[in-house]
C-alpha positions as CSV (number, residue, x, y, z in Angstrom):
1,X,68.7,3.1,6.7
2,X,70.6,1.4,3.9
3,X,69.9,1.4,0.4
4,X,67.3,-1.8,-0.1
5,X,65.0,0.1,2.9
6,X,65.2,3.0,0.7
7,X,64.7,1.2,-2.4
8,X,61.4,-0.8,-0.6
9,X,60.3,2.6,1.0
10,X,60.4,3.8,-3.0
11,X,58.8,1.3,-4.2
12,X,55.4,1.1,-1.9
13,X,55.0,4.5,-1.0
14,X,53.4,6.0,-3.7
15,X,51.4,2.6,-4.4
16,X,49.9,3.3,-0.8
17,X,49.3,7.2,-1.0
18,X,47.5,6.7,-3.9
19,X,45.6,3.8,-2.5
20,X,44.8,6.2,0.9
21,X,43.8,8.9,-1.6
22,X,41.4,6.5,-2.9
23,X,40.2,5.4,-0.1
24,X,39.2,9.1,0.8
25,X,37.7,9.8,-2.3
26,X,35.7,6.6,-1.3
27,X,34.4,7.5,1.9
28,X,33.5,10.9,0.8
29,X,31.0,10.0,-1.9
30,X,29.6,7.4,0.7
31,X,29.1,10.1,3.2
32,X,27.8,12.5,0.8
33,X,25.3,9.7,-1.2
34,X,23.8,8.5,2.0
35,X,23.3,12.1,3.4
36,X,22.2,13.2,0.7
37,X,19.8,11.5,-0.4
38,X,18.9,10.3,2.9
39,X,18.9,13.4,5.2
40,X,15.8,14.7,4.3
41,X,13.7,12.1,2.2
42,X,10.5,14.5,0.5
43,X,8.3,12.5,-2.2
44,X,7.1,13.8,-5.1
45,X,5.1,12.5,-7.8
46,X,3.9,9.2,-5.7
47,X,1.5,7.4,-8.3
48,X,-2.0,7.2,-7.5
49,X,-4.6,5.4,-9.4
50,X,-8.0,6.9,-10.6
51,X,-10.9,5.3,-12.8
52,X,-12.0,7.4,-15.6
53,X,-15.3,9.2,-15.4
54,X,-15.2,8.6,-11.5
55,X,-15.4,12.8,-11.0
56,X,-15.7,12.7,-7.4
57,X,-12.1,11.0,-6.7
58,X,-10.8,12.6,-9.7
59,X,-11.7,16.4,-8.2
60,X,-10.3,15.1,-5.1
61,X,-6.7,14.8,-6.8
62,X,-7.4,17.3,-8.8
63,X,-7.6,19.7,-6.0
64,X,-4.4,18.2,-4.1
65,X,-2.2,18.6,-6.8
66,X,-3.2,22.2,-7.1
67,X,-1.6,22.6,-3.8
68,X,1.0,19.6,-3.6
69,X,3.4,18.0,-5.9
70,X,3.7,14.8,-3.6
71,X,0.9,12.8,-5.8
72,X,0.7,12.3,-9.2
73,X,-2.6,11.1,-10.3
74,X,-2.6,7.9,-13.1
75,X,-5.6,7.1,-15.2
76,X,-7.5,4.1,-15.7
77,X,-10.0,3.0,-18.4
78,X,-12.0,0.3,-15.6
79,X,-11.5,-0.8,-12.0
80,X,-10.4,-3.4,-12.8
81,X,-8.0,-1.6,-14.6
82,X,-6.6,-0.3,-11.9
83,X,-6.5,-3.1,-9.6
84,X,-4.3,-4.6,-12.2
85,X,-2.3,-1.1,-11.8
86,X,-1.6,-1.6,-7.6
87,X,-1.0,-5.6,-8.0
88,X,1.5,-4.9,-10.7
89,X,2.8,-1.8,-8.6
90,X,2.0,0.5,-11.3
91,X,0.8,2.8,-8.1
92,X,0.6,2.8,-4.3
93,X,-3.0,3.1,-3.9
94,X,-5.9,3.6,-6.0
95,X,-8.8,6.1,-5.2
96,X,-12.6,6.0,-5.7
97,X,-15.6,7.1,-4.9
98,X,-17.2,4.6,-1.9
99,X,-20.2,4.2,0.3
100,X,-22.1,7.2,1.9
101,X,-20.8,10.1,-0.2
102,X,-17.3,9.3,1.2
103,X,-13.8,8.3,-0.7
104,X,-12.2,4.3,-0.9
105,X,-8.5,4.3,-0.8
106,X,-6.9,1.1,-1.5
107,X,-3.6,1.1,-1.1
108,X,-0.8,-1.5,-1.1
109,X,1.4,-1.0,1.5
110,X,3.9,-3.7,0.5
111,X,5.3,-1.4,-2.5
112,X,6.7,1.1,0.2
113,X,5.2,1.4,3.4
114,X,7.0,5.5,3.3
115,X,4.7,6.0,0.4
116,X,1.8,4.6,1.2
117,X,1.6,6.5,4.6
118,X,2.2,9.7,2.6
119,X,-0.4,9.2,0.7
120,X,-2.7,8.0,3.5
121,X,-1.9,11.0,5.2
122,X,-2.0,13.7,2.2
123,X,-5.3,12.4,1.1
124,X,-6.4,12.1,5.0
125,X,-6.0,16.0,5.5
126,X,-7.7,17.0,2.5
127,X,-10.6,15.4,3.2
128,X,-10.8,16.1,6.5
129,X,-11.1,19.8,5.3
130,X,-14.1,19.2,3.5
131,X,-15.7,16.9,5.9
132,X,-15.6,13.9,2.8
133,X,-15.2,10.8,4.9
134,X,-12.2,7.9,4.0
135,X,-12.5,4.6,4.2
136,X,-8.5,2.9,3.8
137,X,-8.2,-0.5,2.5
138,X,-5.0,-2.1,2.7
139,X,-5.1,-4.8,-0.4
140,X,-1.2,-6.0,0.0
141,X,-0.1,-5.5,3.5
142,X,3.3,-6.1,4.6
143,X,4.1,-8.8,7.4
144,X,3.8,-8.1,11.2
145,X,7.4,-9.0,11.8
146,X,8.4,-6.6,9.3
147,X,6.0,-3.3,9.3
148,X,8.6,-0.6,8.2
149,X,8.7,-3.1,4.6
150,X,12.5,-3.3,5.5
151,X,13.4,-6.6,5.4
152,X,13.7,-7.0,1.2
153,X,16.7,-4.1,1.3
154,X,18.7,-5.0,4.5
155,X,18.1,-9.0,3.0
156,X,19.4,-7.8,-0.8
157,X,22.2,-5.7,1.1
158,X,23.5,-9.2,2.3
159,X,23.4,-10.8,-0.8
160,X,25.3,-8.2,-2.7
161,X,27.3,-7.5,0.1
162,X,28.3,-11.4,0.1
163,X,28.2,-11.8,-3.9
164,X,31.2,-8.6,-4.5
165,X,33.2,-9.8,-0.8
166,X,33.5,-13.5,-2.1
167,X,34.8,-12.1,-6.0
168,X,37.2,-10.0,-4.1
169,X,38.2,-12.9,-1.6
170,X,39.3,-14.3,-5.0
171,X,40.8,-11.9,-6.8
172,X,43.1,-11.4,-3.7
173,X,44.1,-14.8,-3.0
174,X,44.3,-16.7,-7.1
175,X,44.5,-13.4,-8.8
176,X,42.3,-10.6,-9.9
177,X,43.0,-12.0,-13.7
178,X,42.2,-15.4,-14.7
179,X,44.9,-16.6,-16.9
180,X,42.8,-18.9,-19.1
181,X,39.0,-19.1,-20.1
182,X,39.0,-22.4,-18.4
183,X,40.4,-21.0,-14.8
184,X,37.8,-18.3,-15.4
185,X,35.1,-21.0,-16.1
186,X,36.4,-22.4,-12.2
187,X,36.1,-19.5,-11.1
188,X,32.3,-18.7,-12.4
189,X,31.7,-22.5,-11.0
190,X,32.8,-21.6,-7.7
191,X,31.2,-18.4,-7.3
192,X,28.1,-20.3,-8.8
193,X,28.1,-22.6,-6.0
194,X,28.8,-19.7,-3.2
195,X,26.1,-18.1,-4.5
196,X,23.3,-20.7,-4.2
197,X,24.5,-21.3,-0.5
198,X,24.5,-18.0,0.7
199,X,21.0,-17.8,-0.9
200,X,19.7,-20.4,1.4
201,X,21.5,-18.8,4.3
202,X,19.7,-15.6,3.8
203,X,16.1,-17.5,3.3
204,X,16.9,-20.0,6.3
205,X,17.8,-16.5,8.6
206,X,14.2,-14.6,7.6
207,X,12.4,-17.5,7.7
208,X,12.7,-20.9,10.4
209,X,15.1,-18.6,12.4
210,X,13.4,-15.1,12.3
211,X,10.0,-16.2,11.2
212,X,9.3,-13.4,8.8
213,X,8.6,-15.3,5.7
214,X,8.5,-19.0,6.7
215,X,6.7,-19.6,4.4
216,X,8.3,-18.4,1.1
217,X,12.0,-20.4,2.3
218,X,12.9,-21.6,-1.2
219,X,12.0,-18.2,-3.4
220,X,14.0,-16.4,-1.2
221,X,16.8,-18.9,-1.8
222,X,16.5,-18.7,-5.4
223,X,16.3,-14.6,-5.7
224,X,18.9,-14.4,-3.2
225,X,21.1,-16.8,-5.1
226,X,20.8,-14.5,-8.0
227,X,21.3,-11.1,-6.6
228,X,25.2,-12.9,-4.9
229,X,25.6,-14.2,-8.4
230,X,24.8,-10.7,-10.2
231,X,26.8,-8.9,-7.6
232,X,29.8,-11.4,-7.5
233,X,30.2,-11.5,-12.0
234,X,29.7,-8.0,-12.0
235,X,32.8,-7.6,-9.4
236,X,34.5,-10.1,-10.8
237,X,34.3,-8.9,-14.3
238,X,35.6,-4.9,-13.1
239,X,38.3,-6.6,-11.1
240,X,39.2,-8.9,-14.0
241,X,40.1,-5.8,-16.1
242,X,41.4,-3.4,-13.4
243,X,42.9,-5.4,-10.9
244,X,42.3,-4.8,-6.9
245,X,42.0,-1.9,-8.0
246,X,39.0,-1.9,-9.6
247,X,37.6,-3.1,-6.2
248,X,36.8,0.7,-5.4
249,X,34.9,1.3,-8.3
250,X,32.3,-2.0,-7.5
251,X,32.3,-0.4,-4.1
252,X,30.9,2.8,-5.4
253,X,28.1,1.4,-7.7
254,X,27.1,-1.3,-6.0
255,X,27.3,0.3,-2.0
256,X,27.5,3.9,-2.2
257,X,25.6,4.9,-5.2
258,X,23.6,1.2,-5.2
259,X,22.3,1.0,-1.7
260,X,20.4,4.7,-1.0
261,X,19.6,4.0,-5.2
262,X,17.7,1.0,-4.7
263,X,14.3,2.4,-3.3
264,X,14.9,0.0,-0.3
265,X,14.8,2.5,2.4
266,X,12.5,5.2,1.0
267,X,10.4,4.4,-1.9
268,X,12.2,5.7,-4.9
269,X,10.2,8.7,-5.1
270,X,11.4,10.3,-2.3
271,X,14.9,10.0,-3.9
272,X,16.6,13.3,-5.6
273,X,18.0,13.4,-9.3
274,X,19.2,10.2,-10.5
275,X,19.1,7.6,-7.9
276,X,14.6,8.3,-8.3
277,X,15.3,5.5,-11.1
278,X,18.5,4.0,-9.9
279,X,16.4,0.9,-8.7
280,X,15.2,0.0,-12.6
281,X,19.0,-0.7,-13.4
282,X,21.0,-1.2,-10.5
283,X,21.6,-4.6,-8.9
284,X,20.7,-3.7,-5.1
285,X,17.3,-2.3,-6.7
286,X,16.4,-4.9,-9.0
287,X,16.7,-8.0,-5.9
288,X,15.0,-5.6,-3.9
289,X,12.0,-5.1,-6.5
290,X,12.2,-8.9,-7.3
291,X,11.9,-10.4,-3.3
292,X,8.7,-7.4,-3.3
293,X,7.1,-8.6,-6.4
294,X,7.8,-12.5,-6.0
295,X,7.1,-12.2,-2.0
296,X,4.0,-10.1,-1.5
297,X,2.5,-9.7,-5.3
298,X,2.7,-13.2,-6.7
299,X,5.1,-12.3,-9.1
300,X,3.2,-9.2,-10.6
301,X,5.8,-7.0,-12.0
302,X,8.9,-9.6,-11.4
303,X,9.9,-10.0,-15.1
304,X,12.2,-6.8,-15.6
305,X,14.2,-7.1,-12.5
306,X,14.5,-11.0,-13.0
307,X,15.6,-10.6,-16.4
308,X,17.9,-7.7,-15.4
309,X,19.8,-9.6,-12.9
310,X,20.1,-12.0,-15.2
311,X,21.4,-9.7,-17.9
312,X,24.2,-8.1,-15.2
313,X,25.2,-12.2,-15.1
314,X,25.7,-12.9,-17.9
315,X,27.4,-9.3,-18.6
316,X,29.6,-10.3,-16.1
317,X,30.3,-13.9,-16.8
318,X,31.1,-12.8,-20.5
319,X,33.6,-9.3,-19.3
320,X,35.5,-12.1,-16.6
321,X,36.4,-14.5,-19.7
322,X,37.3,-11.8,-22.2
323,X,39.2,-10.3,-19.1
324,X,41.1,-13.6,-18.9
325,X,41.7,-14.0,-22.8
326,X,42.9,-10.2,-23.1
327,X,44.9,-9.2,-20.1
328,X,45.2,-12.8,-18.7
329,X,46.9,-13.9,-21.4
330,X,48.8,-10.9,-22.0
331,X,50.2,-10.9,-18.6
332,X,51.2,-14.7,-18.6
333,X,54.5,-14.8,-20.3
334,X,55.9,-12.1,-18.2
335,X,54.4,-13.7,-14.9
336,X,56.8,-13.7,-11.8
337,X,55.5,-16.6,-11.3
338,X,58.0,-18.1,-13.8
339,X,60.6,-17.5,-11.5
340,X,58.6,-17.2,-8.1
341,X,55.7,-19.4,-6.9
342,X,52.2,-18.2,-5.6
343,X,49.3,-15.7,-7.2
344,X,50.4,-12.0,-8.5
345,X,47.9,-9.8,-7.2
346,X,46.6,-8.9,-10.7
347,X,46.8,-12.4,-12.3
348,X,45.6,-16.0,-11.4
349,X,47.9,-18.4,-10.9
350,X,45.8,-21.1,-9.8
């Protein structure tokens, strides 16, 4: 081998160890964030409504949480009170006292189907010990074609999925860095325009194609367009500072930690430690609370994940420019493209 091989071998080697390393490190946490939080899903503190003064559901809950943790009863002043509490997802189901001597629970199985049947079925036992008969109302039901309540996470999966793959499509083939604000502002437009069309891919595929939610074809499209454009400014914005590099790091927020964190495929009480309120923050969590609220509650509850996808845009938008006007600019002089053609992997040259 003469000295150039073992001046190449020099130079990559280490770059690709520590890239395998990473990798490892990667695919560890994955394994260990889906398993555990996943391997054994146990609820605790599921919300349940209750009207004030009504004594008869009230000793009800009363006596289950003496013996279980998995509810957690909430108070309201009226019933109508806590209507306003299951529409706005406030709690998965709502106890009172009904016809005959017996219990009403009115649940809302759209919020999580997991919880609701918990609840269904904690509440079922204990009053099937004291001979109390319960009558189950579902108020918000989730669609036939979809009766595990599924389809809102593995739908928000694609989106971020898409929104982080097309920002690192980018970054690998003009650059991780734009060079100028105004190639940064290209870049925004494009992703701006990806975004929109894979949000009318996802709503044409669960609606005309799968006939899940045929009717609701446009506010899919417009959620969806703003969960890819979340997840693609947030990428870009990590990548803009790190490089590829920082390609692992969107990977572990938005997939490892993001996807078992965003109360999509267990209602986030049955979550340990932090990932319980992952969903209030993180981008998988928020699209997945905005499709449920917009989709099956008429936009009850839909302002704080709206906003907060639209606060992780513009986050993003504004750390890809400044990424641009720091390191971008900072990096151009010394640019190899001065002396060779075509994109650096760390800078845009287009």
């Amino acid at each position: 081998m003469d000295k150039e091989s073992h001046g190449t071998a020099r130079d990559w080697a280490p770059r690709s160890i520590g890239l395998l390393l990473g990798t490892l490190v990667l695919a560890t946490a994955f394994i260990a964030a889906y398993v555990g939080a996943l391997h054994q899903p146990t609820p605790r503190d599921l919300p349940i409504g209750v009207v004030s003064g009504d004594q008869r559901a009230q000793a009800t809950l009363d006596a289950v949480r003496g013996q279980t943790t998995i509810l957690k009863a909430v108070g309201y002043d009226d019933p109508a009170a806590a209507e306003h509490g299951l529409l706005s997802r406030a709690v998965y189901a709502v106890l009172s006292t009904g016809s005959d001597n017996g219990l009403l629970l009115t649940v809302a199985s759209a919020s999580g189907p997991s919880a609701t049947s918990a609840i269904k079925e904690v509440l079922g036992t204990a009053t099937g010990r004291t001979g109390t008969p319960l009558q189950i109302v579902d108020k918000v039901p989730v669609t036939p074609a979809d009766p595990r309540g599924v389809v809102p996470f593995y739908l928000n999966v694609g989106y971020v999925l898409g929104g982080y793959l097309a920002s690192t499509v980018l970054g690998i083939s003009a650059g991780t860095t734009p060079r100028t604000a105004r190639r940064a502002g290209l870049r925004i437009a494009a992703l701006a325009v990806y975004s929109v069309l894979l949000g009318i891919a996802g709503a044409v595929v669960v609606g005309p194609v799968l006939d899940i939610w045929h009717h609701d074809v446009p506010t899919i499209a417009a959620i969806g367009a703003l969960a890819v454009f979340a997840a693609a400014m947030f990428a870009s914005a990590i990548q803009g500072w790190l490089g590829v590099a920082g390609t692992a790091l969107v990977i572990l927020l938005l997939v490892v930690l993001g996807n078992p964190g965003s109360g999509g495929i267990y209602a986030p009480e049955f979550l340990p430690g932090v990932l319980r309120g992952m969903h209030r923050w993180n981008i998988p969590g928020l699209a997945n609370d905005l499709t449920k609220a917009a989709v099956y509650f008429d936009w009850r509850s839909a302002g704080w994940p709206a906003a907060a996808l639209g606060i992780w845009t513009v986050l993003g938008g504004l750390g890809l420019i400044s990424a641009s006007l720091v390191r971008g600019r900072r990096a151009a002089p010394s640019s190899p493209e001065a002396t060779h053609p075509g994109p650096s992997p760390d800078r845009d040259g287009g």
